[in-house]
DRENPA-3360 file (N, C-alpha, C; in nm, 2 decimals, always signed):
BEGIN
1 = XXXXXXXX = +6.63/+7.03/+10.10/+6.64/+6.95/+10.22/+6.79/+6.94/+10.25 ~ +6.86/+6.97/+10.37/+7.01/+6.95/+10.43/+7.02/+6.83/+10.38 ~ +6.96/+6.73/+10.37/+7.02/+6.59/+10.35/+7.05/+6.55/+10.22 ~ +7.00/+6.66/+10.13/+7.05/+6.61/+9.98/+7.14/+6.70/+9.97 ~ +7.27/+6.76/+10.06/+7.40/+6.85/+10.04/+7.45/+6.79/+10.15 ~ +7.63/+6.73/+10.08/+7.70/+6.71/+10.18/+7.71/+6.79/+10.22 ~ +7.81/+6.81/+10.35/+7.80/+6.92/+10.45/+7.92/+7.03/+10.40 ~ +8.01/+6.94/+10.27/+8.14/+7.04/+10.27/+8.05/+7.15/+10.16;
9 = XXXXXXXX = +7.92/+7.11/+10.10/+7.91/+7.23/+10.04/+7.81/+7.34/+10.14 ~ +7.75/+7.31/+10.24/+7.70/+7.36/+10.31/+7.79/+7.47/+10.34 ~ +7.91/+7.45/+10.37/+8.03/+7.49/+10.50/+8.07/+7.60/+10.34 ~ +8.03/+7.62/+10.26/+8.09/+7.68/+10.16/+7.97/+7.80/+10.12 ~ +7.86/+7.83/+10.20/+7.76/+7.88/+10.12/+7.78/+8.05/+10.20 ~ +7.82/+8.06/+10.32/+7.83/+8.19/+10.39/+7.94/+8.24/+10.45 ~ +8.00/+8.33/+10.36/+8.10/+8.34/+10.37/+8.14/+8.47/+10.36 ~ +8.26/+8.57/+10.42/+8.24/+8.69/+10.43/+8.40/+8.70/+10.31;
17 = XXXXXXXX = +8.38/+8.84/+10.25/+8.50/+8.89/+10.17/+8.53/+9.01/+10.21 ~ +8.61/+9.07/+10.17/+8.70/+9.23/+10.24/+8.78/+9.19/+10.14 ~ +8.82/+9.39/+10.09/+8.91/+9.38/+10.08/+8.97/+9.54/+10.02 ~ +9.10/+9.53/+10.05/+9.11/+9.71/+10.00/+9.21/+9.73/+9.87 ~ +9.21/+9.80/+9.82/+9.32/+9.85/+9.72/+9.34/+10.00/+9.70 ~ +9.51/+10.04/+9.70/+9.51/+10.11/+9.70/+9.51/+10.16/+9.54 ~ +9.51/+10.32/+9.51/+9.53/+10.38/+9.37/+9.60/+10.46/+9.40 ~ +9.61/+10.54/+9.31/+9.74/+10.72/+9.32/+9.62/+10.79/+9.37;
25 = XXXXXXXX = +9.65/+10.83/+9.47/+9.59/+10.96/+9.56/+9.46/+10.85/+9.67 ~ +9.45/+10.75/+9.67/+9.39/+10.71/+9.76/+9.36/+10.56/+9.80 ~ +9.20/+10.50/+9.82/+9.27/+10.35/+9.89/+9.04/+10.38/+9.86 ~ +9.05/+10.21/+9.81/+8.92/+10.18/+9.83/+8.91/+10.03/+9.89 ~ +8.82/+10.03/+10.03/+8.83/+9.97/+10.10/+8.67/+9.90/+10.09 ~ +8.63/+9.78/+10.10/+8.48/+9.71/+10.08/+8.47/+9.63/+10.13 ~ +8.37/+9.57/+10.16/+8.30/+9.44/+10.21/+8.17/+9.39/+10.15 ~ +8.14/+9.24/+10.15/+7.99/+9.24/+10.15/+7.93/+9.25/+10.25;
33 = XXXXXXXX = +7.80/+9.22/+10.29/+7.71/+9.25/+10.39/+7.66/+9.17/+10.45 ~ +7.68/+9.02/+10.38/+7.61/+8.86/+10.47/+7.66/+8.89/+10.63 ~ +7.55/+8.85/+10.71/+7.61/+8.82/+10.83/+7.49/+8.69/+10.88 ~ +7.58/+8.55/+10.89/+7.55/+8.44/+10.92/+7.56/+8.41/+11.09 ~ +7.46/+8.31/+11.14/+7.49/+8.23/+11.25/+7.50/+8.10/+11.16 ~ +7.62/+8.05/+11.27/+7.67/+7.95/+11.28/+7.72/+7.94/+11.12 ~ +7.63/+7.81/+11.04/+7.72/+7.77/+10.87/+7.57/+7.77/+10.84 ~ +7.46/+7.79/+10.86/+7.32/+7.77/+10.83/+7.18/+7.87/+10.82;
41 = XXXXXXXX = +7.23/+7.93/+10.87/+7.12/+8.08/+10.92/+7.19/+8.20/+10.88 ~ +7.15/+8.29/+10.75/+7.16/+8.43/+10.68/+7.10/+8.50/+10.84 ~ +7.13/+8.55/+10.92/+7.10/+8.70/+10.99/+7.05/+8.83/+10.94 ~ +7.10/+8.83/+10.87/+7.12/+8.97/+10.78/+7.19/+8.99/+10.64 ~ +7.16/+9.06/+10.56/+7.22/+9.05/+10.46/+7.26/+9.21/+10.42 ~ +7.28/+9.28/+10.52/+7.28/+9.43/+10.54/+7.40/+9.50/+10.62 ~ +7.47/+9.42/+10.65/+7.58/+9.43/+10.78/+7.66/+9.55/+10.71 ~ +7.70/+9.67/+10.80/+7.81/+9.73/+10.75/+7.93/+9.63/+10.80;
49 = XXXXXXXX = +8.02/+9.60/+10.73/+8.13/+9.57/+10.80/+8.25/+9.66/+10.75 ~ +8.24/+9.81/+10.73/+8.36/+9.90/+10.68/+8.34/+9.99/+10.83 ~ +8.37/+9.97/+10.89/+8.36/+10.11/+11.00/+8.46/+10.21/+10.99 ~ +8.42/+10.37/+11.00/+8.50/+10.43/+10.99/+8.57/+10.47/+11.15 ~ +8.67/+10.47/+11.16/+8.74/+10.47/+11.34/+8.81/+10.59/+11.32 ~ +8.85/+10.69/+11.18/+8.89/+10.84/+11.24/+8.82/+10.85/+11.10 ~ +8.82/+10.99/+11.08/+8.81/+11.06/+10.92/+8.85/+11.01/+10.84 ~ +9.04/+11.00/+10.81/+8.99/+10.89/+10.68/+9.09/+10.75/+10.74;
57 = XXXXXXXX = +9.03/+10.68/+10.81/+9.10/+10.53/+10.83/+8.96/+10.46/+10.86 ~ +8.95/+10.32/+10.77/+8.87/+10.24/+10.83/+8.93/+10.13/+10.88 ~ +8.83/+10.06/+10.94/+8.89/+9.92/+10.96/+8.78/+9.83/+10.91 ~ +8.83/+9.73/+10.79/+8.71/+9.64/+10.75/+8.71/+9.51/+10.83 ~ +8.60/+9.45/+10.86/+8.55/+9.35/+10.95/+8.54/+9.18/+10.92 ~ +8.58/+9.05/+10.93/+8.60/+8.96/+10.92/+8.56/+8.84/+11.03 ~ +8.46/+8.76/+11.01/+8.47/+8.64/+11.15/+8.40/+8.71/+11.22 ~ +8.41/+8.65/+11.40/+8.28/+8.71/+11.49/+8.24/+8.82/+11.47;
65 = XXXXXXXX = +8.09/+8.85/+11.42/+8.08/+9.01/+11.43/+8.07/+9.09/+11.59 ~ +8.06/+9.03/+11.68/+8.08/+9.06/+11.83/+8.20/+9.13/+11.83 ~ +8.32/+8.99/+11.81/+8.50/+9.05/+11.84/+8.50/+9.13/+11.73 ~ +8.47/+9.12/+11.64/+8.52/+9.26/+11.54/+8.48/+9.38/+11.58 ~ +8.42/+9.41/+11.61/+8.28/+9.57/+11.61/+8.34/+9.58/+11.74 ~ +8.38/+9.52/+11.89/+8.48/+9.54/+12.01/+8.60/+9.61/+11.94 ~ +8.66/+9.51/+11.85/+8.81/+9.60/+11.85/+8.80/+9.69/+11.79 ~ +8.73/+9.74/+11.63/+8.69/+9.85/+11.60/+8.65/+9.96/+11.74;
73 = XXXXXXXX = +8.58/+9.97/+11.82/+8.57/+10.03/+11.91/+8.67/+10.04/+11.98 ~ +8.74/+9.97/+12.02/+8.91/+9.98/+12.09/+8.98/+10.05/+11.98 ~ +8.97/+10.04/+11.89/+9.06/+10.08/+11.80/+9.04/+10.28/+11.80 ~ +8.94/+10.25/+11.76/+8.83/+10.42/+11.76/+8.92/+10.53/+11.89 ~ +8.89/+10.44/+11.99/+8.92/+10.50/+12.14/+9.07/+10.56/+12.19 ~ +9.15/+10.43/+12.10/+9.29/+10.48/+12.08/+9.36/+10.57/+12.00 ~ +9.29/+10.59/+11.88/+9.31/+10.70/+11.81/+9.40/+10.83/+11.90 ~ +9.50/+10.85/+11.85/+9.55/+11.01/+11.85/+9.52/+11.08/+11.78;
81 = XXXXXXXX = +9.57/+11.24/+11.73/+9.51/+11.37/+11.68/+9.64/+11.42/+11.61 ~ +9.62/+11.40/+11.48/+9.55/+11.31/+11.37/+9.63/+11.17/+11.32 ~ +9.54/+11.08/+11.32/+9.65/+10.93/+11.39/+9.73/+10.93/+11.23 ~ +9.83/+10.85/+11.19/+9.87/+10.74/+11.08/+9.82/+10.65/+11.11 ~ +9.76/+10.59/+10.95/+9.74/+10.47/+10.90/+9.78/+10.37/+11.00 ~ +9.93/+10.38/+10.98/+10.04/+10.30/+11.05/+10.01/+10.25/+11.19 ~ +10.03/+10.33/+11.24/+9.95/+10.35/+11.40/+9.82/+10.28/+11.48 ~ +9.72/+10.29/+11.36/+9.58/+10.22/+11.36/+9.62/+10.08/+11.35;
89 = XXXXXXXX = +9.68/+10.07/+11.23/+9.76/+9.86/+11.23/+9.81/+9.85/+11.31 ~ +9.86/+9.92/+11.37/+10.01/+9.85/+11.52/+9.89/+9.81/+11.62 ~ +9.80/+9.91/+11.67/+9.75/+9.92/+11.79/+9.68/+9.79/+11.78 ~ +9.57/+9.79/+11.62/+9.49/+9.66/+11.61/+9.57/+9.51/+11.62 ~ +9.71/+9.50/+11.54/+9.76/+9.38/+11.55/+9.82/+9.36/+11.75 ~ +9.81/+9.47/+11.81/+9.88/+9.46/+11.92/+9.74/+9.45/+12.02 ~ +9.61/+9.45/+11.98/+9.53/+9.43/+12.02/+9.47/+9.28/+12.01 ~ +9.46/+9.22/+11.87/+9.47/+9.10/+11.86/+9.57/+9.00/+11.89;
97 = XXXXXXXX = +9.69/+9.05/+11.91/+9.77/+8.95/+12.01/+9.78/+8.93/+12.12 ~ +9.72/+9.04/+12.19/+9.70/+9.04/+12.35/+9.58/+8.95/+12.34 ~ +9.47/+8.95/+12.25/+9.33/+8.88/+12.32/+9.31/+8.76/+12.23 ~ +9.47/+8.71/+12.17/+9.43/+8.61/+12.05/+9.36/+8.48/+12.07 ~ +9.36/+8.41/+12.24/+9.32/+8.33/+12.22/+9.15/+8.33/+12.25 ~ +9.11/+8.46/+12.22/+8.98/+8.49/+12.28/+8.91/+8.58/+12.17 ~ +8.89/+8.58/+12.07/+8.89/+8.65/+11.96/+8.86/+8.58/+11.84 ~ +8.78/+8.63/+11.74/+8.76/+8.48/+11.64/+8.76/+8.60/+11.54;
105 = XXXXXXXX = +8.83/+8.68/+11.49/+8.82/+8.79/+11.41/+8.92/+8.82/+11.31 ~ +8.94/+8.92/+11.20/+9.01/+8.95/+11.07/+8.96/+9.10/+11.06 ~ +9.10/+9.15/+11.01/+9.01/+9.27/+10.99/+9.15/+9.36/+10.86 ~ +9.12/+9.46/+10.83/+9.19/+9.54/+10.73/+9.18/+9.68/+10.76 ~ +9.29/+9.73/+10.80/+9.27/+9.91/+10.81/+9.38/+9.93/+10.68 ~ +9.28/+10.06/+10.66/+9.32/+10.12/+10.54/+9.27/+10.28/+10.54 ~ +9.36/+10.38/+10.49/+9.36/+10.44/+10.46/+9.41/+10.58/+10.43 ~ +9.40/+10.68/+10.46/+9.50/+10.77/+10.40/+9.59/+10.88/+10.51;
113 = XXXXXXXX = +9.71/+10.92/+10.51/+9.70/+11.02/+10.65/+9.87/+11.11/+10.57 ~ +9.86/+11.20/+10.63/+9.92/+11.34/+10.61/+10.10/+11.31/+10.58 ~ +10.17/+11.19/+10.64/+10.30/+11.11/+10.62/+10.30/+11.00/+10.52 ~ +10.23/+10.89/+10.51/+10.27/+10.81/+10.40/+10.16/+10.84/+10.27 ~ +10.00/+10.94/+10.28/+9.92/+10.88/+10.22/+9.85/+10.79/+10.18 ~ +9.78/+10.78/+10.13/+9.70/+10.60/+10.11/+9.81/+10.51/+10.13 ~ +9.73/+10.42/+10.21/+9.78/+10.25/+10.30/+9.70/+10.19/+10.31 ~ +9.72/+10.06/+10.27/+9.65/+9.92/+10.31/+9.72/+9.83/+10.42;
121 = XXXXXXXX = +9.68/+9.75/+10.50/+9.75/+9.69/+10.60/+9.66/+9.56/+10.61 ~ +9.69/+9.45/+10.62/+9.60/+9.32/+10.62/+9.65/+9.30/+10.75 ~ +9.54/+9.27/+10.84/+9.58/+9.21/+11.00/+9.69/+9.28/+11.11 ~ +9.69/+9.38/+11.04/+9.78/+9.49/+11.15/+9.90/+9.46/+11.07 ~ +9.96/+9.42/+11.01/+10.10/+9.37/+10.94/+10.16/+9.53/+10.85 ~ +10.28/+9.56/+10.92/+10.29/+9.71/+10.90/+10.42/+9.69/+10.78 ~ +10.33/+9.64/+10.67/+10.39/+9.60/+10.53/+10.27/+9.73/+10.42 ~ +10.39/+9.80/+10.35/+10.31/+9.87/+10.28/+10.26/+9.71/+10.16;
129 = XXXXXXXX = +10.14/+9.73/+10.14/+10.03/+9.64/+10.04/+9.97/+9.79/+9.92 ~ +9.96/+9.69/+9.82/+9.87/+9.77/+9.70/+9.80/+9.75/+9.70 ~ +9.73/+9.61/+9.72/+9.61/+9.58/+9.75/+9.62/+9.46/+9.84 ~ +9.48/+9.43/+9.90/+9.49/+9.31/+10.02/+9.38/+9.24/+10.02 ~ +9.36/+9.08/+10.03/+9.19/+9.06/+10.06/+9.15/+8.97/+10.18 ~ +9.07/+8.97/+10.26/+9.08/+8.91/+10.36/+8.95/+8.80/+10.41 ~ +8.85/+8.76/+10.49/+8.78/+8.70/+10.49/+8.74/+8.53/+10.48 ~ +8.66/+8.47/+10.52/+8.65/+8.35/+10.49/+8.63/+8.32/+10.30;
137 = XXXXXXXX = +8.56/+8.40/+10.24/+8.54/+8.42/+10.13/+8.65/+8.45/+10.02 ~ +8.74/+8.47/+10.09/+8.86/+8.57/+10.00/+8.93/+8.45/+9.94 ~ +8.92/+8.30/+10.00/+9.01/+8.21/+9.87/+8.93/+8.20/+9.76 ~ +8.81/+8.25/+9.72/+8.75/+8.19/+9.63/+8.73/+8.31/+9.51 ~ +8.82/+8.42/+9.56/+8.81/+8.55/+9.46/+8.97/+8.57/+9.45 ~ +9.08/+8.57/+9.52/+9.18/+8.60/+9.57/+9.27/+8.55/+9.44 ~ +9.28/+8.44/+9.37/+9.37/+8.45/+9.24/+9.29/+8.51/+9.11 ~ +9.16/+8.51/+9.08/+9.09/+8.63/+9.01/+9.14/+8.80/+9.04;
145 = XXXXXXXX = +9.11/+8.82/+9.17/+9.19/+8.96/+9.25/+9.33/+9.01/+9.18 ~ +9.42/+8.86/+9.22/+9.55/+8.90/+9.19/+9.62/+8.90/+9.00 ~ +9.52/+8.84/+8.97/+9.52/+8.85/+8.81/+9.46/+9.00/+8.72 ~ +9.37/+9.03/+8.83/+9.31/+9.18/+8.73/+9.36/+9.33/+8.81 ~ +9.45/+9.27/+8.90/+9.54/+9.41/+8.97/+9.61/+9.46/+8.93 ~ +9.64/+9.54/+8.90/+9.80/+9.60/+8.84/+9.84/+9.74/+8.89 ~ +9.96/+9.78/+8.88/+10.02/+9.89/+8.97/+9.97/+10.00/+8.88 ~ +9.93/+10.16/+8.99/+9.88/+10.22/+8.91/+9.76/+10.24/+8.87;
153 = XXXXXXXX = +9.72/+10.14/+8.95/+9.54/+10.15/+8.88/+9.47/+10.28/+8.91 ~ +9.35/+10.34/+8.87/+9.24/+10.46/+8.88/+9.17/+10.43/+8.97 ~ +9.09/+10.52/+9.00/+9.01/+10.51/+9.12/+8.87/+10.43/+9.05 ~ +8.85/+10.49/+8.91/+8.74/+10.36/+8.87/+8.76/+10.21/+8.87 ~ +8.92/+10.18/+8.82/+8.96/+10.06/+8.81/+8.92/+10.00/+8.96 ~ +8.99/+10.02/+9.08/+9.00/+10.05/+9.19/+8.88/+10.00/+9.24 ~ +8.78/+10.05/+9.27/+8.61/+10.09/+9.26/+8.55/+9.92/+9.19 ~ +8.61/+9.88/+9.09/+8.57/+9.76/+8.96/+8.61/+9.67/+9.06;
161 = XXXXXXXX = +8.74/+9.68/+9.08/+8.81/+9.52/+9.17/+8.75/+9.50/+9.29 ~ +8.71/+9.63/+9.35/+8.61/+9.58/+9.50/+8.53/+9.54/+9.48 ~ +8.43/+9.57/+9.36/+8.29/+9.53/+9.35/+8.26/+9.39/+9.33 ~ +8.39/+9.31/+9.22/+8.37/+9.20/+9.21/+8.34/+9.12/+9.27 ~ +8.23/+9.03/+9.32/+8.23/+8.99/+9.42/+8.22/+8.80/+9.35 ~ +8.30/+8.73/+9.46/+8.29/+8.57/+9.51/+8.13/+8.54/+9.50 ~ +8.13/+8.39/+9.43/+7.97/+8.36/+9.46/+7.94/+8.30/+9.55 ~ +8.06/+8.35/+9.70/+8.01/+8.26/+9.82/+7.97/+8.36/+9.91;
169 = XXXXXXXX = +8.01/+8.52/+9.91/+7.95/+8.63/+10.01/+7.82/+8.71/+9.94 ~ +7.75/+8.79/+10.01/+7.63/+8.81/+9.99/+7.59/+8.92/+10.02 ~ +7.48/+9.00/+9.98/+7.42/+9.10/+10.01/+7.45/+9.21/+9.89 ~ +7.47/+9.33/+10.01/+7.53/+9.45/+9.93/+7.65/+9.46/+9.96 ~ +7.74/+9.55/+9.88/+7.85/+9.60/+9.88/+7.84/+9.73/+9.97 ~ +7.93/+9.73/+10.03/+7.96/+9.83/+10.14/+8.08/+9.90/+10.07 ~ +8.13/+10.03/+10.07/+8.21/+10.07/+10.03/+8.28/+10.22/+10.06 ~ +8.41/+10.25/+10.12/+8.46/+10.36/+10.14/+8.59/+10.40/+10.08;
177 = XXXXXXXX = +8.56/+10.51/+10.00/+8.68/+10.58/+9.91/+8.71/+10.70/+9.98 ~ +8.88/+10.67/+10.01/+8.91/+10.76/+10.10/+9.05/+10.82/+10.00 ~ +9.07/+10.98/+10.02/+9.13/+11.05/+9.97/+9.21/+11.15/+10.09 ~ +9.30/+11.26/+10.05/+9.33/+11.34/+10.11/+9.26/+11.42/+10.16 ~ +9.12/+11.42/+10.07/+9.05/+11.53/+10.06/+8.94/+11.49/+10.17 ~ +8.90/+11.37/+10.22/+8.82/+11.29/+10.29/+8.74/+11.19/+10.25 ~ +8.69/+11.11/+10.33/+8.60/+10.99/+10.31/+8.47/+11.02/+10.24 ~ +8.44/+10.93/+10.12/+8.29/+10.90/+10.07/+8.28/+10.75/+10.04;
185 = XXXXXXXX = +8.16/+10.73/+10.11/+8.06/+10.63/+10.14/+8.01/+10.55/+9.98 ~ +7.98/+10.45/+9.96/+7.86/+10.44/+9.87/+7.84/+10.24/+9.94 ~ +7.70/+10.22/+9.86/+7.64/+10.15/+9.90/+7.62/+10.08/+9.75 ~ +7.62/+10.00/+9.71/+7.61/+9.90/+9.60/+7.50/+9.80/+9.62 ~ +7.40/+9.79/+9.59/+7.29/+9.66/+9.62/+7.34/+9.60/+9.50 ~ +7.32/+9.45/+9.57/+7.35/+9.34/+9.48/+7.30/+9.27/+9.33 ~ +7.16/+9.38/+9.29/+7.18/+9.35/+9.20/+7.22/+9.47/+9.08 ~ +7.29/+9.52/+9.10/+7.39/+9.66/+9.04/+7.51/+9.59/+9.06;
193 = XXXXXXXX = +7.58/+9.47/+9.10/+7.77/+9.46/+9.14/+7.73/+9.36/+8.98 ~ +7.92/+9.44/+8.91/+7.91/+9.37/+8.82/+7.94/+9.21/+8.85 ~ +7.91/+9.16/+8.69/+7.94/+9.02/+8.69/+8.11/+8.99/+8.68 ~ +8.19/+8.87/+8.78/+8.30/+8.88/+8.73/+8.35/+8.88/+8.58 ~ +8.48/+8.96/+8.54/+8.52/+9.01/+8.42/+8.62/+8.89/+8.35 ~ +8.66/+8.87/+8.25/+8.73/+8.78/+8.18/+8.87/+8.81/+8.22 ~ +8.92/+8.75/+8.28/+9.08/+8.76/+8.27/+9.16/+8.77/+8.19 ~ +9.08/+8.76/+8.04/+9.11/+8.76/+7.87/+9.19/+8.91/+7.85;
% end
């Protein structure tokens, strides 16, 4: 019954996470899958929110799923032959500032291109990142994140820190490992993501 939960834990139950890190020779970029109306109604628990917008750049998805999956598509369309990383962040942050007050969105491009190699970019911010997390979800994983990171990590390590998931986002794990070599997909159902690890 809503009435035996105040509302601030209500406001805490659907929540989205993202997030990318890079490794030597590439960048693993994830999300979960919850996709809520309003603070009260699960929609879906299946949502990609990793879109791929060239070969190897994604952009991961945060907030309205409407305004997100628009600029992803703006983003797609803009694309040059064969874009930078770099390029994909400018256009999106230069996209979200033209329509900021009309826009309820977050997002993360990441990935790999022929001049700098794997890149992560949080919010179009053209700061090289090792790793980044983003989401309504992301304060409740984000000092765990930053305690089991370290420079240099493997692509399994890599692979481990995405999967961990917050016990506030939901579904499956969405996931794209991007290399020189090109993009691979995988899908994670939720009861395969490990349990979080000891910081020990």
């Amino acid at each position: 019954n809503k009435r035996d939960y105040p509302y601030y834990q209500l406001s805490l139950m659907f929540k989205t996470t993202i997030i990318a890190v890079r490794y030597d020779g590439g960048v693993v970029i994830g999300s979960d899958s919850r996709a809520s109306m309003g603070e009260e109604y699960v929609s879906s628990r299946v949502i990609n929110k990793v879109i791929q917008v060239h070969d190897k750049i994604f952009c991961c998805m945060a907030g309205s799923l409407a305004d997100a999956q628009h600029m992803s598509i703006y983003l797609h369309m803009q694309m040059e032959e064969p874009p930078l990383v770099k390029s994909a962040a400018a256009i999106m942050r230069s996209f979200c500032y033209t329509h900021r007050d009309e826009l309820s969105a977050g997002f993360i491009v990441a990935g790999w291109d022929r001049k700098n190699g794997p890149q992560v970019s949080l919010g179009g911010m053209i700061l090289e990142q090792a790793f980044t997390i983003g989401g309504s979800g992301s304060t409740f994983i984000y000092g765990y994140a930053d305690a089991k990171f370290k420079p240099g990590m493997t692509r399994e390590e890599s692979l481990s820190l995405a999967m961990d998931s917050d016990n506030v986002s939901g579904g499956v794990v969405h996931l794209a490992i991007v290399t020189e070599k090109g993009a691979e997909r995988q899908l994670i159902p939720g009861n395969k993501l490990p349990v979080l690890q000891s910081l020990a």
